[in-house]
C-alpha positions in Angstrom: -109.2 -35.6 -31.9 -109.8 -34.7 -35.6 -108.3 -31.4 -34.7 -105.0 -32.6 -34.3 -104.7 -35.5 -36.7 -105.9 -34.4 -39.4 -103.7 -32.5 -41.7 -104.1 -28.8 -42.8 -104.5 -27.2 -46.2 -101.4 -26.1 -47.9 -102.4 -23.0 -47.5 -102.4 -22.8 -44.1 -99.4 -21.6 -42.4 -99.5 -23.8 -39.6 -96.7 -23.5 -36.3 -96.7 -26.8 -34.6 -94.7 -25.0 -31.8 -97.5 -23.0 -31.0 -99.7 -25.4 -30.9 -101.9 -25.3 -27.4 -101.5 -28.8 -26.2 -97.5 -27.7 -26.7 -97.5 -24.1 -25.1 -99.4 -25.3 -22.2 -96.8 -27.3 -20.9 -94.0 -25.5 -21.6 -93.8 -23.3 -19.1 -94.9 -25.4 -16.5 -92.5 -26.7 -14.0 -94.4 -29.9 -12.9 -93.0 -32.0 -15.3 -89.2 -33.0 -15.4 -86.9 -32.7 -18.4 -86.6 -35.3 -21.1 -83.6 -36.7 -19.7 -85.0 -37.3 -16.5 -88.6 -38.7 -17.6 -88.9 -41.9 -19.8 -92.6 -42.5 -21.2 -92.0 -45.8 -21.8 -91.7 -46.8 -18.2 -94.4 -49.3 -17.7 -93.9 -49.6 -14.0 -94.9 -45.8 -13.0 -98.0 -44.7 -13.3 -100.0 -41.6 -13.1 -97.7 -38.2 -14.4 -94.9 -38.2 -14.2 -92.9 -36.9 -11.0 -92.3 -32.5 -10.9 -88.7 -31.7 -11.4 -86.4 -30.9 -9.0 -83.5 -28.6 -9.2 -79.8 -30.9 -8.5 -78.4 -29.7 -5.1 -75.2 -27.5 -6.3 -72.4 -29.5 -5.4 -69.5 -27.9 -3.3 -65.7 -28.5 -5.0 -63.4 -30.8 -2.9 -61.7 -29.8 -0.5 -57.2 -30.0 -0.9 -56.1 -30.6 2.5 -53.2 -27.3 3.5 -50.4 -29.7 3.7 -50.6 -30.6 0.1 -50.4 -26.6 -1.2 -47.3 -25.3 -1.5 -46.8 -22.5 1.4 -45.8 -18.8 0.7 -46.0 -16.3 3.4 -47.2 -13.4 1.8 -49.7 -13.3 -1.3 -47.1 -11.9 -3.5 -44.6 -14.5 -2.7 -44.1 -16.9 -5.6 -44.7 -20.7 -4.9 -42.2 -22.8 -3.7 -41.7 -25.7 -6.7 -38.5 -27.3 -5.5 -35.2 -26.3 -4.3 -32.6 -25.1 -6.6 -30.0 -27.8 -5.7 -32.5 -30.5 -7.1 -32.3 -28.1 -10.3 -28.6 -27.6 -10.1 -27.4 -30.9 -11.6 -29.9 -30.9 -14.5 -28.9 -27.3 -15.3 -25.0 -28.0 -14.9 -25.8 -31.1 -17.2 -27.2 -29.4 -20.1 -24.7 -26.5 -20.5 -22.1 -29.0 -20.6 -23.9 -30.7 -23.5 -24.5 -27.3 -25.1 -20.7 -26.4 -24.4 -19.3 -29.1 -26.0 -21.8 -29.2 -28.8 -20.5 -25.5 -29.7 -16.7 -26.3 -29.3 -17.3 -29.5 -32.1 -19.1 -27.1 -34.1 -16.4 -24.4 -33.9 -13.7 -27.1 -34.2 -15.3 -28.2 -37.8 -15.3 -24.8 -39.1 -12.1 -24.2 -38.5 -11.1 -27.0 -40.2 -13.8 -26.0 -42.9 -12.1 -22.9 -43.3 -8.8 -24.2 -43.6 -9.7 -26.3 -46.1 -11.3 -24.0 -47.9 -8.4 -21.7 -48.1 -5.9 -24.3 -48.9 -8.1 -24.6 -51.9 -8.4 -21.3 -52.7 -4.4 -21.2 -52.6 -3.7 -24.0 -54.6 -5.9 -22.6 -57.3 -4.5 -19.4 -57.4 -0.6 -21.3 -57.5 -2.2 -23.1 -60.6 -3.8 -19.6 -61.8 -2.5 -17.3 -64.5 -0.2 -14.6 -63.9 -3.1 -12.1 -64.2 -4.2 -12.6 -60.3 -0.5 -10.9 -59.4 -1.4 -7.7 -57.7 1.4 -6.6 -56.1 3.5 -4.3 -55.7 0.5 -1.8 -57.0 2.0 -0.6 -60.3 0.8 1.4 -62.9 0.0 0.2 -66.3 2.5 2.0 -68.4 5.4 0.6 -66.2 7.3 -2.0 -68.3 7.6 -4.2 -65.1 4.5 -6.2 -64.3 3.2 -7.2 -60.1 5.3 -10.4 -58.7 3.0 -11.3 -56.0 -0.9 -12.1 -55.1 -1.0 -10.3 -52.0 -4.7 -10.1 -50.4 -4.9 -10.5 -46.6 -9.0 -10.0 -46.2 -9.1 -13.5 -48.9 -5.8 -15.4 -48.1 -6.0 -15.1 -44.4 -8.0 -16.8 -42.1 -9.9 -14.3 -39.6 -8.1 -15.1 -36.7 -4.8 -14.3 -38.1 -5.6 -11.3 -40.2 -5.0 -8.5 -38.1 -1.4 -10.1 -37.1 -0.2 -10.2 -40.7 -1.7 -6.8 -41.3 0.4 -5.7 -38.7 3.4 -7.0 -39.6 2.8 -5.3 -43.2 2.2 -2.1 -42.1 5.6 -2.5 -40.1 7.1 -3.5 -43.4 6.1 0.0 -44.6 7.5 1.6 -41.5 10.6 0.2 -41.7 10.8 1.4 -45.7 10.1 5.0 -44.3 12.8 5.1 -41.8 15.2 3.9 -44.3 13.8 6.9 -46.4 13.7 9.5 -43.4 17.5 7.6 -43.0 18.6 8.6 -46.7 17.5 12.1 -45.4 19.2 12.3 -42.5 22.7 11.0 -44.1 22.4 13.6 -47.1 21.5 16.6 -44.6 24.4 15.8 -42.9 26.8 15.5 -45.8 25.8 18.4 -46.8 27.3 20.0 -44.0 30.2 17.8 -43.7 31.9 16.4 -47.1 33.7 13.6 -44.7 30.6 11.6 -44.4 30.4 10.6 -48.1 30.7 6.6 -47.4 28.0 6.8 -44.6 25.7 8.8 -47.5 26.6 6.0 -49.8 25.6 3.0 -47.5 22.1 5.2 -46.8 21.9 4.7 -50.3 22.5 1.2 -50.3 20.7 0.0 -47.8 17.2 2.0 -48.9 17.6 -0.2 -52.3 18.9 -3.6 -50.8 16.7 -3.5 -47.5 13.2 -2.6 -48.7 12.7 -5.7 -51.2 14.8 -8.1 -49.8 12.8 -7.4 -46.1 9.6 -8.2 -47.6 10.9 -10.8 -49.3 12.8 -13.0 -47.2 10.9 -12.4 -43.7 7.3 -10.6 -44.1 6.5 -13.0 -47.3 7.1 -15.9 -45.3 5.0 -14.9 -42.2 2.2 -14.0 -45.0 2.8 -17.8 -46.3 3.0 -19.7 -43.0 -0.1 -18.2 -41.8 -2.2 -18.4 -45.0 -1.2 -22.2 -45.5 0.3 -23.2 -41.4 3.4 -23.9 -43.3 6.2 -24.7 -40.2 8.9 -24.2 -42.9 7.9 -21.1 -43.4 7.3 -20.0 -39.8 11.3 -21.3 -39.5 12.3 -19.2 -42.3 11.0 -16.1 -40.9 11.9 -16.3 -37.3 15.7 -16.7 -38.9 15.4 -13.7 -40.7 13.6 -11.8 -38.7 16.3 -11.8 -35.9 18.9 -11.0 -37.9 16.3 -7.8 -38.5 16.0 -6.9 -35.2 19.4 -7.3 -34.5 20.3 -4.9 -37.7 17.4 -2.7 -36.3 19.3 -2.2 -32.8 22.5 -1.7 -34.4 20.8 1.0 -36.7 19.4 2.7 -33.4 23.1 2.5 -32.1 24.5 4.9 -35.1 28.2 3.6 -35.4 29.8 6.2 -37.6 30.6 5.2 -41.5 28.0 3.1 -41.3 25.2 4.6 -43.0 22.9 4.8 -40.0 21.7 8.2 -38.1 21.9 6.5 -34.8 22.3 8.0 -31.2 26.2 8.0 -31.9 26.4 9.8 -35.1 23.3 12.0 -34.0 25.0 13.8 -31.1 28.5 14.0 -33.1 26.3 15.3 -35.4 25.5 18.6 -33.0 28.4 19.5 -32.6 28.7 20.3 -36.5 25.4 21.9 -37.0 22.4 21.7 -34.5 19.6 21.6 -36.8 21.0 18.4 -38.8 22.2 16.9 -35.3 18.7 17.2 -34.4 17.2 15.7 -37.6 19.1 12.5 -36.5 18.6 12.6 -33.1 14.6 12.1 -34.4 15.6 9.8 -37.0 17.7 7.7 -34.3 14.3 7.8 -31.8 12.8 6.3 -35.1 15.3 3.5 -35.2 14.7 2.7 -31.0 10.8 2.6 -32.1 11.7 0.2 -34.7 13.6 -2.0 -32.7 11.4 -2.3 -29.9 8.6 -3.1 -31.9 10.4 -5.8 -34.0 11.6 -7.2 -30.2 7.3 -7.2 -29.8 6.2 -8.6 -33.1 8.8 -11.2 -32.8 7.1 -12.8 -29.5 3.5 -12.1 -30.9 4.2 -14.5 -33.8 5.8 -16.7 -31.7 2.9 -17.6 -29.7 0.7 -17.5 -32.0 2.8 -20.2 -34.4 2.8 -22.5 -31.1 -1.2 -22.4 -31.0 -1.3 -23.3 -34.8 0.8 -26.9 -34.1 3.5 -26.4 -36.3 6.8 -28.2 -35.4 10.5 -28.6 -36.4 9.5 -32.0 -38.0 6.8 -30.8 -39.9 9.5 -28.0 -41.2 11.8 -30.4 -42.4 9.3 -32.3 -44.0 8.1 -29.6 -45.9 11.1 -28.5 -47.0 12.0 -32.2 -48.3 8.7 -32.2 -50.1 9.4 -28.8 -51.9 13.0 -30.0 -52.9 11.6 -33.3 -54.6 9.0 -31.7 -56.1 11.0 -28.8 -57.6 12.2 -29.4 -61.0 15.3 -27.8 -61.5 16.6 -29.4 -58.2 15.4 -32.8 -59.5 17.3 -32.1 -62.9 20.5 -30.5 -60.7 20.9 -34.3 -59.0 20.2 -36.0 -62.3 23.0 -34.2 -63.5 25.3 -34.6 -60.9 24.6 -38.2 -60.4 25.3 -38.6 -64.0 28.4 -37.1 -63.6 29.3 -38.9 -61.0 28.6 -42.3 -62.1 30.8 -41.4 -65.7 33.3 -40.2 -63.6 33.5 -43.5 -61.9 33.8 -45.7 -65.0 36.1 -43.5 -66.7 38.5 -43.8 -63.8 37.5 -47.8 -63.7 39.1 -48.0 -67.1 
C-alpha cells in the first residue's frame, strides 16, 4: 500500500495513466462506464454490474398518408395548390404596383419642381447664359435666347420639342431652296420679278418670326406646363400650316414655287420647272408634317392638365406683373380721371 501512497522523488518521471491498478481495467469490458456506475451506492454490493451495449433504437415510423405523394421519384412534392397561392401573390404585386406608381408620381413632381427652379434662376440670371442663336464673337449682335433642351426639358418631352426644332430648321431650308427656285426662274423669265421679291421677303420675315411666335412658345409651355403658352402656339401654328398648304398650292405672284407655278414653270424651261416641281414636293412634306406635329402636341398638352382657365390666368398674372403695362394703366387712369374734372369744371 506504500507503493501507491507514497509520493515519488522529483526526479522521477512518474505517468499516473500507466499506472497498473489503472491499465488493468481499462480495457476490460466487465465494468460499466462512469455514467452508468455510481460508487457511492450503498445498497449494491459486490462489483459492480458488466456493461451492456444500449439496443439501437429504430426511427419512428410517418404513417404514408401524412407524406406528400409524387408518382415518380423525380416528381417534385406536392406543397399546396396554386389557387391557395394565387390571392397572396395577386396581393402583393398590387402593393408593389402601387408602391412604384407613388414613387414615380413623386419624381415627377420632383422633377418639375426642380426645373421650375432651375428656370426661375436662369430668368433672374445675367445675360451671359443667352446662347442662342449660336453667334460668333466678333458679331456686333449678342444671343437673345437660353435655349438648351437636354437641361430645360423634362425627359419625357425632350424628344417632342427637339422635333419640333429640327422642323423649325426645315422649314428655314425650304424658304431657302424657295429663294432658289424664284431666282432660277426669274432668270428665265423677267415677268416674275414680284414673286422673286416676296421669296425674298418671306425668307427674312418667316425664319425669325416662326421661331418666335410658335416654336418658342411650345419650348416654354413644355419646359414650365404653361397653358398660355400651349394657347399661343396652337394659334400660331395653324395659321402656319395653313400658310404651309397654300405654299404647296404655288398661286402665281405670290412668291411660292408651288405645284401651280411649278408646271407653268415647264413650259418656259424644263430644268427650272423641275427645280420647283422638287421644291413644291418640299412644300407638300412640309405641310403634312405640320398637319402631324400639330396633333402630337395636342395630345400630349391634354396629358400635362393644362386648361383654358389656367391660360387665362396666366396671362392675367403676366399682365399685372409686367411693369410697363402696370405704368400704361397708371397713365391712362390718370388721364382719365383729369379729364373728368376738367370737364366737371
Amino acid at each position: 500500500m506504500s507503493k501507491y501512497t507514497s509520493f515519488p522523488e522529483p526526479s522521477e518521471d512518474h505517468n499516473p495513466f500507466q499506472d497498473p491498478s489503472v491499465t488493468q481495467h481499462s480495457s476490460s469490458t466487465d465494468y460499466p462506464t462512469l455514467d452508468l456506475y455510481n460508487p457511492f451506492d450503498t445498497r449494491a454490493s459486490g462489483p459492480p454490474p458488466p456493461y451492456e451495449a444500449a439496443p439501437p433504437t429504430s426511427p419512428p415510423t410517418i404513417p404514408p398518408q401524412a407524406l406528400p405523394s409524387r408518382t415518380t421519384p423525380t416528381e417534385p412534392r406536392n406543397y399546396g395548390s396554386y389557387s391557395t397561392q394565387q390571392p397572396v401573390v395577386n396581393a402583393a404585386t398590387a402593393d408593389l404596383l402601387k408602391k412604384q406608381e407613388e414613387l414615380e408620381r413623386k419624381a415627377k413632381e420632383l422633377e418639375r419642381r426642380e426645373r421650375e427652379l432651375d428656370s426661375q434662376s436662369r430668368s433672374t440670371g445675367s445675360s451671359s447664359q443667352k446662347n442662342w442663336p449660336p453667334l460668333p464673337s466678333f458679331c456686333p449682335v449678342g444671343p437673345c435666347f437660353y435655349h438648351d433642351i437636354n437641361v430645360e426639358i423634362s425627359q419625357a418631352f425632350q424628344r417632342i420639342v427637339t422635333i419640333m426644332y429640327y422642323y423649325w430648321m426645315y422649314s428655314a431650308c425650304t424658304l431657302v431652296f424657295n429663294f432658289i427656285s424664284c431666282l432660277s426662274l426669274f432668270c428665265v423669265d423677267t415677268n416674275s420679278g414680284v414673286g422673286f421679291g416676296l421669296a425674298i421677303l418671306w425668307l427674312l420675315l418667316f425664319t425669325p418670326c416662326s421661331f418666335v411666335c410658335w416654336y418658342r412658345p411650345v419650348y416654354k409651355a413644355f419646359r414650365s406646363d404653361s397653358s398660355f403658352n400651349f394657347f399661343m402656339f396652337f394659334f400660331i401654328f395653324f395659321v402656319q400650316v395653313v400658310l404651309y398648304v397654300l405654299m404647296t398650292i404655288g398661286i402665281p405672284g405670290w412668291g411660292f414655287s408651288g405645284w401651280i407655278v411649278g408646271l407653268a414653270a415647264l413650259k418656259t424651261n424644263t430644268a427650272v420647272g423641275v427645280i420647283m416641281l422638287l421644291n413644291a414636293l418640299v412644300f407638300t412634306a412640309q405641310a403634312a408634317m405640320g398637319v402631324v406635329l400639330l396633333k402630337k402636341v395636342h395630345s400630349l398638352y391634354r396629358q400635362t392638365g393644362a386648361s383654358f382657365q389656367k391660360a387665362q390666368a396666366e396671362f392675367a398674372t403676366g399682365v399685372l406683373s409686367n411693369e410697363a403695362v402696370r405704368q400704361a394703366a397708371v397713365n391712362a387712369t390718370a388721364t382719365a380721371a383729369q379729364g373728368a374734372f376738367t370737364g366737371a369744371r
